[in-house]
C-alpha positions in Angstrom: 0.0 0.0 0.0 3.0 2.0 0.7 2.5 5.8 2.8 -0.5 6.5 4.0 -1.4 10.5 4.4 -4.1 11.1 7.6 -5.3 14.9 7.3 -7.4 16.0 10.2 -11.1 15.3 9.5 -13.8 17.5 10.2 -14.7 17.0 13.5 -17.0 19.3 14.8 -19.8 21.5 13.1 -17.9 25.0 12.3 -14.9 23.6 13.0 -12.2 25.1 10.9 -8.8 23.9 13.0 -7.8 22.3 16.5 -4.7 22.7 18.3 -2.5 19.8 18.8 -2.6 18.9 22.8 -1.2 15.3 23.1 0.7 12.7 20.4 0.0 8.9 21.5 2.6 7.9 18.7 6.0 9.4 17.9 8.0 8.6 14.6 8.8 4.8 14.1 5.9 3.7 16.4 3.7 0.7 15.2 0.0 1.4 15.3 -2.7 -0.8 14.5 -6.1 0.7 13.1 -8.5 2.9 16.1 -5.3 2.6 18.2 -5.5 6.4 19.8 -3.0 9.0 18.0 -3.5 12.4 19.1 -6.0 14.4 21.0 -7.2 17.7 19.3 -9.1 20.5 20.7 -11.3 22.7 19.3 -13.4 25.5 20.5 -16.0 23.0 21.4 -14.2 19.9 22.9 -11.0 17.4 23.1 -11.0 14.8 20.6 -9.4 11.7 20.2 -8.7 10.6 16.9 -7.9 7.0 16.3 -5.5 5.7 13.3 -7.2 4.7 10.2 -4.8 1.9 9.4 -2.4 -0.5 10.7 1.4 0.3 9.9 4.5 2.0 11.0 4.1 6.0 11.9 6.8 7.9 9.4 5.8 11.4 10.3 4.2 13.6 12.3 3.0 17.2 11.0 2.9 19.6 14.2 3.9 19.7 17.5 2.4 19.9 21.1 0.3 23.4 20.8 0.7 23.7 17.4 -2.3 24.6 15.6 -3.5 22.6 12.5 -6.3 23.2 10.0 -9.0 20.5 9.1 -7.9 18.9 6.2 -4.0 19.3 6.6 -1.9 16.4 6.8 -1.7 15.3 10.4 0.7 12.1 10.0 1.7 9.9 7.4 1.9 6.1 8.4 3.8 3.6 6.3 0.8 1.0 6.0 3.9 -1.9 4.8 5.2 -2.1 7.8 3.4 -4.7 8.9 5.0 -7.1 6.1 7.3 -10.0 6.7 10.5 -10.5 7.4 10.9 -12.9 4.5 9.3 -9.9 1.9 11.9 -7.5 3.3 14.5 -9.5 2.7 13.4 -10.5 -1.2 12.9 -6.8 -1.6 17.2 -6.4 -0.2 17.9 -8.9 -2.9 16.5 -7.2 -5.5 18.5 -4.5 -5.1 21.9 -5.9 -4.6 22.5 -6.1 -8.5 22.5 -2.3 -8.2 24.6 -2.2 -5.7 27.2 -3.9 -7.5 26.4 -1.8 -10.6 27.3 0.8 -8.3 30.7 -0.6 -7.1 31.2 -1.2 -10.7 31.8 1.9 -11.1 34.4 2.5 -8.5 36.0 -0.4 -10.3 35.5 -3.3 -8.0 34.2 -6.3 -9.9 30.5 -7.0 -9.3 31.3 -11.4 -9.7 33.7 -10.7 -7.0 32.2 -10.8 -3.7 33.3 -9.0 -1.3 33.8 -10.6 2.2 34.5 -8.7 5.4 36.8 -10.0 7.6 35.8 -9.2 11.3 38.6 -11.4 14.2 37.1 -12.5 17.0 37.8 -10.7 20.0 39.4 -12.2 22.9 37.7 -12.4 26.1 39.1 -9.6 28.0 40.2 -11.1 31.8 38.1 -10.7 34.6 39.5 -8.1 36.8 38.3 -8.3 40.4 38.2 -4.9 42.2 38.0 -5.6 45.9 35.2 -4.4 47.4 35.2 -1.9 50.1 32.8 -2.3 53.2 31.0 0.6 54.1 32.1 2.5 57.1 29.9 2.2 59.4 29.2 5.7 61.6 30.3 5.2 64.7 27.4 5.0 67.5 27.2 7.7 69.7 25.8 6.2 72.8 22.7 7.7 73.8 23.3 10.4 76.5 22.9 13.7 77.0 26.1 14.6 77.1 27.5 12.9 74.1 24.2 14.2 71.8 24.0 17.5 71.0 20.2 18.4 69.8 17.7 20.7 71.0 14.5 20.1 72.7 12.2 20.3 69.9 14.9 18.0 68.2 14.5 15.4 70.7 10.5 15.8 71.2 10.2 14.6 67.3 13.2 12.1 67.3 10.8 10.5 70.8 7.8 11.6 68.6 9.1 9.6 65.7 10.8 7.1 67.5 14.0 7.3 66.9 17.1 6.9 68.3 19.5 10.2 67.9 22.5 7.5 68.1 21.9 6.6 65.0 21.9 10.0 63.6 24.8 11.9 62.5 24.5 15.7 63.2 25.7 18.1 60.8 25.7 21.6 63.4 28.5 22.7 64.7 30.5 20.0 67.2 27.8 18.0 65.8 24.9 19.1 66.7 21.7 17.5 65.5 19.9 19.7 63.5 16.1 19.4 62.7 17.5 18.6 58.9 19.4 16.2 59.9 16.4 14.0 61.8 14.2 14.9 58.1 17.0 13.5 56.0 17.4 10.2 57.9 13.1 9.9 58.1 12.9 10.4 54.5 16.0 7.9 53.9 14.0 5.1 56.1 16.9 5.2 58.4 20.1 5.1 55.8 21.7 7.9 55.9 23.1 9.5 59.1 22.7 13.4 58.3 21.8 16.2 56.1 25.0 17.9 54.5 25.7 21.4 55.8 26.3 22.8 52.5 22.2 21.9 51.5 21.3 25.0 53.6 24.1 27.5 50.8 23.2 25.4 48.2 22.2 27.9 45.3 19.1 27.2 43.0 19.4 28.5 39.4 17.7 26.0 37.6 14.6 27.6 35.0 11.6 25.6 33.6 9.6 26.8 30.4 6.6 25.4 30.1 4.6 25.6 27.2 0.8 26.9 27.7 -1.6 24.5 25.1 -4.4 22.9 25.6 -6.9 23.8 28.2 -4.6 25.9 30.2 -4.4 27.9 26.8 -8.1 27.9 26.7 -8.2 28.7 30.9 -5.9 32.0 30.2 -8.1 33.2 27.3 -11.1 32.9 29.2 -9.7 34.2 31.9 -8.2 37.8 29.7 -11.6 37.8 28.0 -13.8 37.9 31.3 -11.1 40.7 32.8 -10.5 42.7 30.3 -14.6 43.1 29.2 -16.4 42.8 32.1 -16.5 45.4 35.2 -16.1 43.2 37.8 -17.4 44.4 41.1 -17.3 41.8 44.5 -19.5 41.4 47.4 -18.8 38.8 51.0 -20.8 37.9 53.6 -21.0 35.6 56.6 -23.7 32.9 56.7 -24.4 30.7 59.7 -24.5 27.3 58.7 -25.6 25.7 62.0 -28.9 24.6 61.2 -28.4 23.9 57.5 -25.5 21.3 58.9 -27.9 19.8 61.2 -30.5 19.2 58.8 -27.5 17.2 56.6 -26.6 15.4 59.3 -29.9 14.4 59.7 -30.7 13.2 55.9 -27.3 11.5 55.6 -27.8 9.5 58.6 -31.1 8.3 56.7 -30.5 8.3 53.5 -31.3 5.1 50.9 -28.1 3.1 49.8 -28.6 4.7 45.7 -28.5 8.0 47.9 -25.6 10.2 47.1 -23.9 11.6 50.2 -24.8 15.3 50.5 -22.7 18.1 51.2 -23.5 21.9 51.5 -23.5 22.4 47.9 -27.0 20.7 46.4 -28.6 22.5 49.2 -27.2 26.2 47.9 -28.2 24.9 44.7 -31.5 24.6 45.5 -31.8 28.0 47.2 -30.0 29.6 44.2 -32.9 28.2 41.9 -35.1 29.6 44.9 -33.5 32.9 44.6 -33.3 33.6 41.0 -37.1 34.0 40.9 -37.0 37.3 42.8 -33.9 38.5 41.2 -33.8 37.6 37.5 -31.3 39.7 36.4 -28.7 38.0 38.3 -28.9 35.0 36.0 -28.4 35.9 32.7 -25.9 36.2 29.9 -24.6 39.8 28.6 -24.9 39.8 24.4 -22.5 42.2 23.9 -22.1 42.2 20.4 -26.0 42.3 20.1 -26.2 44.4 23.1 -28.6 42.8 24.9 -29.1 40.8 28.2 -30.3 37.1 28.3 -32.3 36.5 31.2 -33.1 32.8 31.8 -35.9 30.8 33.8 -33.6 27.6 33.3 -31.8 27.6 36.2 -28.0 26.0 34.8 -25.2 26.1 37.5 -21.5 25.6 36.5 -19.7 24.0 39.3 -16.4 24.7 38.8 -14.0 21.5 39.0 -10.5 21.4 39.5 -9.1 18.0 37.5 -5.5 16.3 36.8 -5.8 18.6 33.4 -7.1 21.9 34.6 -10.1 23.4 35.8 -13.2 22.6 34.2 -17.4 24.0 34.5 -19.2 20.6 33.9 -23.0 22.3 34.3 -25.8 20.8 36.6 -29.1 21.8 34.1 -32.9 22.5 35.5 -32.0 22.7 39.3 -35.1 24.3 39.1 -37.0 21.4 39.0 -34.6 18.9 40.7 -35.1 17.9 44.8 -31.6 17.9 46.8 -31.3 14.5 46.6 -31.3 14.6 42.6 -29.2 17.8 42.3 -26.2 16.2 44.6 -26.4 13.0 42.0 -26.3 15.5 38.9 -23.6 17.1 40.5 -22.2 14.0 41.2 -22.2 12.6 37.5 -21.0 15.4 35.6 -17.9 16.5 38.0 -17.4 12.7 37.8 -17.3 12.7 34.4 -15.4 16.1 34.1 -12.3 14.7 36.4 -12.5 11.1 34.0 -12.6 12.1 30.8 -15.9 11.3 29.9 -17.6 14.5 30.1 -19.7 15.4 26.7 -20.2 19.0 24.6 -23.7 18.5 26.5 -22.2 18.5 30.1 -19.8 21.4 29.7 -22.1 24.3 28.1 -25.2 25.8 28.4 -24.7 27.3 32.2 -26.3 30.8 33.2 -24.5 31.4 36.6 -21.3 29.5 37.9 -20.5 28.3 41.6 -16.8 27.8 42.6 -16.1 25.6 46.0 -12.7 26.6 47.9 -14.2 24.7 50.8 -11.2 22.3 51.2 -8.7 24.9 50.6 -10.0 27.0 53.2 -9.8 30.7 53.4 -11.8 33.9 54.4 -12.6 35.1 51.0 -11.5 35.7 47.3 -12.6 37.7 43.6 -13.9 35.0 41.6 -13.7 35.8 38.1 -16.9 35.5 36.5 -17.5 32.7 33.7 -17.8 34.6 30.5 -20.6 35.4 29.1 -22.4 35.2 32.6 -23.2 38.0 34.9 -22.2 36.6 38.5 -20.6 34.4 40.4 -20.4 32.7 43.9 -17.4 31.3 45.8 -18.0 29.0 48.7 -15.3 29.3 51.6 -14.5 26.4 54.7 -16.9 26.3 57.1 -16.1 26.3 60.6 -17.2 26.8 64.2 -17.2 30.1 65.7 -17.9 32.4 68.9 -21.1 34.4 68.1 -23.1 37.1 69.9 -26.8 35.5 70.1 -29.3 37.4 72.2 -26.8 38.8 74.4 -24.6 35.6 74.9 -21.8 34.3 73.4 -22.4 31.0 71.3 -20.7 28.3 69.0 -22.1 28.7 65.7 -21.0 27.1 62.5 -19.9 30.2 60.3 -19.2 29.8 56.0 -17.9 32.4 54.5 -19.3 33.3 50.8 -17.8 35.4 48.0 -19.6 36.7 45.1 -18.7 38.6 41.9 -21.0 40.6 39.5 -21.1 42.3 36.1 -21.4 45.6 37.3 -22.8 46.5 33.4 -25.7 44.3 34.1 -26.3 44.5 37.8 -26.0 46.9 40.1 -24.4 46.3 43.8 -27.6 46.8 45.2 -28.6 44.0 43.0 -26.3 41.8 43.7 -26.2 41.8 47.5 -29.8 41.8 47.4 -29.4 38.4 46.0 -26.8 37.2 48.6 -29.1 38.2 51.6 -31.7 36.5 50.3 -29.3 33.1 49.8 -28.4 33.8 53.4 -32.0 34.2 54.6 -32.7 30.3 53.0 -29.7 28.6 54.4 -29.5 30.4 57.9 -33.6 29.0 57.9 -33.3 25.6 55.6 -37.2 25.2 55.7 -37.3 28.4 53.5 -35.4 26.6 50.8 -38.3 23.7 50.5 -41.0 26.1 50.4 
């Protein structure tokens, strides 16, 4: 069949060229047809494309972030590579008569064959190097006035339970140092010390990495929503105390096909509660039509932090989901968004975006609102809390909230408006089922 030429098929309605994220294959690989050989993304997903054919890879066309247009060569495979070894060597000795033809012409005879003379070479005798024995450190016997180590040093050498004997300090006259004890913890016991010089050790080394892929598409998104919309923030305190007994409560009683429920499905639903009475806030900003897109549809983007970057798998209709079926929703497609397996369908379409910095913990932070949206929420660590409560001082359950808006399309009165009224429902859960 001899080379095969793959150009990059038209994958995607509108879709004019992808950039080159990932090769599966390099030159000289041996692919067999739908084996996997690069993934391509477009403005509208990450493909992979499989090879057509079986055979050896002779060229690639592009590199990692490289941007290639559909219907340019992506790769050329060499479909005979999968022949025998017998046809390769009929195919060599077809061509030795011009290869004498050739020498002919240098004016060695072509019925002369030519034989290379190669000696044998003689064994080379076995040299023994004697082996050295390690040097063993000399134990230091375990008293206080041999070992030299502070008091914090010896609380995690106790802590950690081991014997400072058996570690050689590195400080002046010895002293064990709190490197020292780290390097022979991370060594499993093998090495006695850390070497002074680690501490004066200069670090000049410099990494480029290339931005492709969806970290490419992250920073565009990222310039586009800063550089066009207004941003404007807004925080708040919420007390969580009843909202986390009521969990408690419906996790300790939940059915076995039950998903687990956090905090989340239950701001979810109070969101889709919310956006009734305050329409504006979830919407889209046309601005090349100059017009804003209000929506009924309640569709949140939870933002999801994965192994490739950070993506807004969206949860659709909350509006007409109970809390059990928006935490399995949310479930699925932050599953799928963190596997792989996430579809066009589960990545687009949202009208406002959540963002969870719950395990991560702190006070507050700017989200940047999910172009073309209008707002944002941010959901900070929970935790307990001394609060002032009709005159006494109580332990409450305190979560922090963050919140940005499109100051074009709403106004801050809007805005917090909206955020009192998600702290009303969650301070008094009952609201959010009525």
């Amino acid at each position: 069949m001899g080379n095969f030429v793959f150009k990059l098929p038209d994958i995607g309605e509108g879709v004019v060229e992808g950039e080159i994220v990932q090769w599966h294959v390099s030159v000289g690989d041996t692919v067999a047809e739908d084996d996997p050989i690069v993934d391509v993304m477009t403005d509208k997903a990450t493909v992979t494309i499989p090879s057509p054919v079986s055979g050896t890879v002779d060229s690639l066309s592009g590199g990692v972030g490289d941007m290639i247009a559909v219907g340019s060569t992506l790769l050329e495979i060499n479909s005979e590579g999968s022949e025998t070894n017998d046809s390769m060597e009929n195919e060599s000795k077809e061509m030795e008569p011009e290869l004498g033809d050739v020498s002919d012409s240098e004016g060695v005879p072509s019925s002369a064959p030519t034989e290379s003379y190669v000696p044998e070479e003689a064994p080379l005798p076995e040299i023994k190097i004697p082996r050295k024995e390690p040097i063993a450190p000399t134990p230091v016997k375990e008293s206080s006035s041999r070992i030299l180590a502070s008091p914090a040093v010896r609380k995690r050498a106790r802590e950690s339970d081991v014997s400072l004997s058996e570690v050689r300090g590195s400080g002046p006259a010895g002293r064990i140092r709190h490197a020292d004890l780290d390097a022979y913890i991370a060594a499993g016991g093998t090495v006695s010390g850390a070497s002074p010089a680690s501490y004066s050790t200069k670090r000049t080394e410099v990494s480029q990495v290339k931005v492709v892929g969806l970290r490419r598409k992250i920073a565009e998104q990222m310039t586009l929503s800063k550089s066009r919309i207004p941003h404007f923030s807004y925080f708040e305190e919420i007390d969580i105390t009843e909202l986390e007994a009521l969990r408690q409560l419906l996790n300790s009683s939940r059915g076995e096909e039950q998903p687990k429920l956090t905090y989340l499905p239950f701001i979810m639903m109070a969101l889709s509660k919310a956006f009734v009475r305050h329409e504006k806030c979830n919407a889209i900003y046309d601005e090349e039509g100059g017009m804003v897109i209000q929506h009924e549809a309640v569709n949140l983007g939870i933002a999801t932090q994965t192994d490739k970057g950070l993506f807004v798998p969206v949860v659709k209709h909350v509006e007409s989901m109970d809390v059990w079926q928006a935490a399995s929703e949310m479930q699925r497609v932050t599953g799928s968004a963190r596997d792989g397996s996430a579809t066009l369908e589960d990545l687009t379409g949202s009208t406002f975006t959540i963002t969870s910095l719950g395990r991560e913990g702190g006070l507050g932070a700017t989200p940047i609102i999910n172009h073309p949206e209008v707002g944002i929420l941010g959901i900070h660590k929970a935790r307990d809390m001394p609060v002032a409560r009709g005159g006494s001082i109580e332990i409450r359950r305190i979560m922090n909230v963050s919140s940005s808006w499109d100051h074009r399309v709403v106004d801050g009165a809007d805005g917090a408006a909206l955020v009192q009224d998600l702290k009303r429902m969650i301070e008094h859960p009952a609201l959010i089922f009525m």
